[in-house]
LUMLUMKE-439487 format. One line per field, with one value per residue: x, y, z of N, C-alpha, C, O in turn; residue in one letter; residue number from 1. Coordinates in pm, 1 decimal, always signed. Example, Ala and Ser with C-alpha at 12.3 -4.5 7.8 and 13.67 -1.06 7.14 Angstrom:
neast = +1319.0 +1285.0
nnorth = -569.0 -225.0
nup = +780.0 +708.0
caeast = +1230.0 +1367.0
canorth = -450.0 -106.0
caup = +780.0 +714.0
ceast = +1320.0 +1290.0
cnorth = -330.0 +3.0
cup = +780.0 +787.0
oeast = +1423.6 +1340.9
onorth = -331.9 +113.8
oup = +846.5 +803.9
rofi = A S
lumti = 1 2
//
This chain:
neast = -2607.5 -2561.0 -2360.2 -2194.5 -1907.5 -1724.3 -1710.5 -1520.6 -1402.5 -1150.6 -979.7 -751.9 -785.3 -857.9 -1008.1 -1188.2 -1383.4 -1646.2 -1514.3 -1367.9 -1274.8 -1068.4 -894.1 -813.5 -1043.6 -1347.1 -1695.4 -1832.6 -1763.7 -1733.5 -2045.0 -2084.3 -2015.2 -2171.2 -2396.8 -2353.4 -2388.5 -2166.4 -2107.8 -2067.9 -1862.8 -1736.3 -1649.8 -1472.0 -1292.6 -1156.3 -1066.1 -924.1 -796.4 -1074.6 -1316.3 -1636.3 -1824.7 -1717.7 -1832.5 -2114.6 -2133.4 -2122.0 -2349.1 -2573.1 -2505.3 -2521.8 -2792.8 -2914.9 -2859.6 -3056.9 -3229.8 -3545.1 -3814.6 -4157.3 -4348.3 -4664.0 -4724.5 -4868.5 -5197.7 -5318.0 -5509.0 -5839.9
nnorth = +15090.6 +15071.6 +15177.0 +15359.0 +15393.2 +15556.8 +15627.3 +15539.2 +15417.7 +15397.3 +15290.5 +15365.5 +15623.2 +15950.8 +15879.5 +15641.1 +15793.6 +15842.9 +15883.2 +16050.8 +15875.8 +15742.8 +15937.7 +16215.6 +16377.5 +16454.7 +16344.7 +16453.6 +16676.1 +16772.5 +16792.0 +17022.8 +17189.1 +17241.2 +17239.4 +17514.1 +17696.2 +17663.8 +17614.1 +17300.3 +17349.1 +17548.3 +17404.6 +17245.0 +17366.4 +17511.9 +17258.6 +17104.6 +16866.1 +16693.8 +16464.8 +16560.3 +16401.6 +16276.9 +16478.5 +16472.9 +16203.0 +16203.7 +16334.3 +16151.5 +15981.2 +16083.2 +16128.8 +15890.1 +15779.7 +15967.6 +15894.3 +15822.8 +15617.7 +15704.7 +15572.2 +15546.8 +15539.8 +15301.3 +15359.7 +15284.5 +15014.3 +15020.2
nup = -1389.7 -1664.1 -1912.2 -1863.3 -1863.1 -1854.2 -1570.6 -1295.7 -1057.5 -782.8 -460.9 -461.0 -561.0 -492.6 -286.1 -351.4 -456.5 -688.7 -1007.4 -1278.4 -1556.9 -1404.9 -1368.2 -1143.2 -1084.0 -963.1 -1021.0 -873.6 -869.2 -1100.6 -1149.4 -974.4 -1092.0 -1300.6 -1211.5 -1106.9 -1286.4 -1514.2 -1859.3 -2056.8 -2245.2 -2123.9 -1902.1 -2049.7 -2167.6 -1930.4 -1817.1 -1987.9 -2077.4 -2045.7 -2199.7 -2377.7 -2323.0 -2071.3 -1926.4 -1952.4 -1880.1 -1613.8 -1514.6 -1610.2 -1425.8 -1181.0 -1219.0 -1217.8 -966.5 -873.2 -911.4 -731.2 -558.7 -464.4 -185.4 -84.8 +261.9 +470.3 +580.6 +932.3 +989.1 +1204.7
caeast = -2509.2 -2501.4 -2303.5 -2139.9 -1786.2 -1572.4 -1712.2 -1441.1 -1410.1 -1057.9 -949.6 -646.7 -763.9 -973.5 -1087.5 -1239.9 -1527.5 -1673.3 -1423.3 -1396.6 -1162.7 -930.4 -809.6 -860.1 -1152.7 -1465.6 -1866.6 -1900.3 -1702.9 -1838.6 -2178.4 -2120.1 -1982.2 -2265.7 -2495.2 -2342.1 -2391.7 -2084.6 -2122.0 -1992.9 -1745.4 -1679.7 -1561.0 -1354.5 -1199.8 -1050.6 -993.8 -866.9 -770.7 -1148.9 -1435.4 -1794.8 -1881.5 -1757.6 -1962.7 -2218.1 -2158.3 -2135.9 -2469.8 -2596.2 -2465.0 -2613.6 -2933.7 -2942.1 -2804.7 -3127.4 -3386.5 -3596.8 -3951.2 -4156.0 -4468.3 -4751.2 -4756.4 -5059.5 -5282.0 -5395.0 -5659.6 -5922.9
canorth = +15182.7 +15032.5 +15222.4 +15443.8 +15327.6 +15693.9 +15696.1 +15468.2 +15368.1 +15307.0 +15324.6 +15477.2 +15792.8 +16004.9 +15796.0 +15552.2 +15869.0 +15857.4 +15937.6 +16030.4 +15811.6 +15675.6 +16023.6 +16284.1 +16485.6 +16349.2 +16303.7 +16559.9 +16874.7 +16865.9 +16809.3 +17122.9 +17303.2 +17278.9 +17320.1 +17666.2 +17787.9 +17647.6 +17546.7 +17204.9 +17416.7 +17662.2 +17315.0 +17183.7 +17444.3 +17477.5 +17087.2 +17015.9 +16698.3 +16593.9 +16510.3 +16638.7 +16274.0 +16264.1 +16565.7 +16383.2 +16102.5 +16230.5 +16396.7 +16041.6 +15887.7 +16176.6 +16179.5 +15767.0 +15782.8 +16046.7 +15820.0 +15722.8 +15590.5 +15701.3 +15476.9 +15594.5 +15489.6 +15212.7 +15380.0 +15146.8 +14956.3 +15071.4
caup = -1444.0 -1813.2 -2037.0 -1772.5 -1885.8 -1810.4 -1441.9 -1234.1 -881.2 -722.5 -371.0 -463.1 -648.7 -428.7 -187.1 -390.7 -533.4 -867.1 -1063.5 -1441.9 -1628.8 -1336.0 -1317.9 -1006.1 -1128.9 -942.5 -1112.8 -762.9 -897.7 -1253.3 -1128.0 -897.0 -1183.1 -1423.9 -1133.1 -1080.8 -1427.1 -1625.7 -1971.2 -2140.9 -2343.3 -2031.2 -1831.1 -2113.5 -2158.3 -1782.7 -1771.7 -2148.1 -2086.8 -2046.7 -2333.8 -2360.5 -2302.3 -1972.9 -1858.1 -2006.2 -1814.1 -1506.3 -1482.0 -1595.3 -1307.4 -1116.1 -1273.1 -1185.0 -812.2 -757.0 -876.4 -624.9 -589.5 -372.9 -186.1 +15.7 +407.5 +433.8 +726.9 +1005.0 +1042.7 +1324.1
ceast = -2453.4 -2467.5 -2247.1 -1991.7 -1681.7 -1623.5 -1634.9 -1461.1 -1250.8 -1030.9 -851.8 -669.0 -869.9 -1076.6 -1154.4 -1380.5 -1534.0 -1576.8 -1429.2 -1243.0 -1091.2 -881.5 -876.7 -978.5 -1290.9 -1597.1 -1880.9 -1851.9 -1756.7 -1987.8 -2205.4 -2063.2 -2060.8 -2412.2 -2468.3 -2328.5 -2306.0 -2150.8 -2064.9 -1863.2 -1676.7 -1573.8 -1443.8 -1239.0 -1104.4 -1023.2 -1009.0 -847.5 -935.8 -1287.3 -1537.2 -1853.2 -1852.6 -1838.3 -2073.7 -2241.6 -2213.8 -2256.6 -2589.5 -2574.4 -2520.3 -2731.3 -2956.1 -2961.4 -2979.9 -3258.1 -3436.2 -3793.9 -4021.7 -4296.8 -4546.7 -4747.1 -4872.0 -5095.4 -5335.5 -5487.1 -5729.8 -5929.6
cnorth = +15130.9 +15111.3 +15377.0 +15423.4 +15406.3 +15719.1 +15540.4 +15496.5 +15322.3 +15344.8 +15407.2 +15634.7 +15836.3 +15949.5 +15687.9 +15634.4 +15823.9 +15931.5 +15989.1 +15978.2 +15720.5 +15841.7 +16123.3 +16423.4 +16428.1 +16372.5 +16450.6 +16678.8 +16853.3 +16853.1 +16989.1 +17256.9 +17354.9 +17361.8 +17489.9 +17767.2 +17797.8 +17562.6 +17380.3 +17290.1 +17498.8 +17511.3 +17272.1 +17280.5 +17493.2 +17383.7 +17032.5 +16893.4 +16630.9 +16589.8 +16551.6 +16516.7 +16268.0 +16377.5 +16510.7 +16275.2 +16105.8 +16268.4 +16290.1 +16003.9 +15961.9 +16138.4 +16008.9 +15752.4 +15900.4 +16009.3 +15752.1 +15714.5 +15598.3 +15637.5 +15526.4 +15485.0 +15449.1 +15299.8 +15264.7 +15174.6 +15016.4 +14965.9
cup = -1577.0 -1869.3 -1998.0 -1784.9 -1867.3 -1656.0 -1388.8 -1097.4 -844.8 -591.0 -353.7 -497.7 -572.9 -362.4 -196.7 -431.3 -654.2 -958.5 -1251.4 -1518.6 -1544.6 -1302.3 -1177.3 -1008.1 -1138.4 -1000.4 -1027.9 -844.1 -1035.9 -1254.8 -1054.2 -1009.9 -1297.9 -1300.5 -1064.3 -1156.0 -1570.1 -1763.5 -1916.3 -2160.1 -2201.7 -1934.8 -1923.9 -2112.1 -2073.4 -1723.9 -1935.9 -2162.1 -2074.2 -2160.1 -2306.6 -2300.3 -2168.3 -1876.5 -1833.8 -1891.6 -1695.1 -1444.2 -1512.3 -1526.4 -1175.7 -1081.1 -1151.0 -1023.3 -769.9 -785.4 -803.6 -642.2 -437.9 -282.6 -41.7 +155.4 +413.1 +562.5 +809.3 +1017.4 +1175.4 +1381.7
oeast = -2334.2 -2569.1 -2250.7 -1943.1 -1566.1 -1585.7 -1680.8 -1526.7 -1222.4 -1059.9 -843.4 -598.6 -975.2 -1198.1 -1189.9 -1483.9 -1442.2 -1583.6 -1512.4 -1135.4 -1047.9 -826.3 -983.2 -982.2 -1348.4 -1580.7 -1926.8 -1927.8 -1835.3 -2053.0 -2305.0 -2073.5 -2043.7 -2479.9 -2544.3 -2284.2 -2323.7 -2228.0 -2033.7 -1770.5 -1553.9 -1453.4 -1329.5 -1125.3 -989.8 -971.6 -1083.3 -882.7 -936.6 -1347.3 -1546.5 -1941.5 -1956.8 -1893.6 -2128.3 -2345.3 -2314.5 -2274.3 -2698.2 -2665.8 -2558.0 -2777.6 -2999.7 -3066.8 -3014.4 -3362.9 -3403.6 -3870.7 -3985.1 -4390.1 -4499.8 -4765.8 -4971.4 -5008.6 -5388.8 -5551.5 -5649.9 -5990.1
onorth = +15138.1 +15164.9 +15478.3 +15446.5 +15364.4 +15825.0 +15435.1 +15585.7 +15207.3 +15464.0 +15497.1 +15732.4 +15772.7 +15964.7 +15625.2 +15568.4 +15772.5 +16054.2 +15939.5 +16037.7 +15618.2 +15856.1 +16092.0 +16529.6 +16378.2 +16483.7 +16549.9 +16771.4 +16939.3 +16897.3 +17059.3 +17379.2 +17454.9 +17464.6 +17558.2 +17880.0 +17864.3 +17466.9 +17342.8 +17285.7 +17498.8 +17520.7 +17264.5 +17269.4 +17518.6 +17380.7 +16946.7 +16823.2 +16509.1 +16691.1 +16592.2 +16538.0 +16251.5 +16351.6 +16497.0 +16263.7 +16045.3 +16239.8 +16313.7 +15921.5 +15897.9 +16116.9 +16014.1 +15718.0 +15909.5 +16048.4 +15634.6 +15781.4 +15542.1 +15679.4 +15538.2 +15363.9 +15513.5 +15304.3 +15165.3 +15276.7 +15065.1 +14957.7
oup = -1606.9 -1913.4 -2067.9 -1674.2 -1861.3 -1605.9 -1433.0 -1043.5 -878.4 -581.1 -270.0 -472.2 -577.2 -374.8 -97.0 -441.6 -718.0 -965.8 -1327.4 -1526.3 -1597.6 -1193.2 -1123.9 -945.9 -1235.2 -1050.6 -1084.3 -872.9 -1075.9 -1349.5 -1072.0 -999.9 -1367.6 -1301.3 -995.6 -1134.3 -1672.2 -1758.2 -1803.3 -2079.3 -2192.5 -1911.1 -1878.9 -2066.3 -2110.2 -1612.2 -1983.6 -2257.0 -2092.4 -2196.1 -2190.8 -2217.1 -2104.7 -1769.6 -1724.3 -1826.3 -1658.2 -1325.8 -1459.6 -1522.0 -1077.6 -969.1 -1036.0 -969.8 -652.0 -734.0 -787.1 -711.3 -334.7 -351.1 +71.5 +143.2 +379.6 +649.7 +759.9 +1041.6 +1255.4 +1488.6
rofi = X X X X X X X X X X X X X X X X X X X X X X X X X X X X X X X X X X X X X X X X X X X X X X X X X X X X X X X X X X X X X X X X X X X X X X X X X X X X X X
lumti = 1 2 3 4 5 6 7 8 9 10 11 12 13 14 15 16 17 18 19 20 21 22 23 24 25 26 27 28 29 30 31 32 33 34 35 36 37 38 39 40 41 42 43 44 45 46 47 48 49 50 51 52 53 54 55 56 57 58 59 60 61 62 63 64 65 66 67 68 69 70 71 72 73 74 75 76 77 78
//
């Protein structure tokens, strides 16, 4: 998670989720808000207080959390 620096972690703020900034507006709801057709500009605009960058971020931290690799099952031997 290099250069992930607006997604926070505290126990206090929302359970200890992904957070953006420290404040109460988790990676989860603006992931579910782009995934349901909102802009960039359409989110800022109904959470002013937050930048394009952490949108950004968030869907980086996303993207990361859903890489996985995946490795063929050896067949047995006879």
């Amino acid at each position: 998670m290099v250069g992930l620096d607006r997604i926070t972690f505290d126990p206090h703020v929302m359970g200890g989720r992904a957070c953006i900034r420290g404040m109460r507006v988790t990676v989860a709801l603006l992931v579910n808000l782009v995934a349901n057709g909102m802009t960039i500009a359409e989110i800022l605009e109904a959470y002013p207080y937050l930048e394009p960058d952490d949108v950004r971020q968030a869907l980086q931290y996303v993207a990361w959390l859903a890489e996985e690799s995946v490795y063929p099952l050896e067949s047995p031997q006879p």
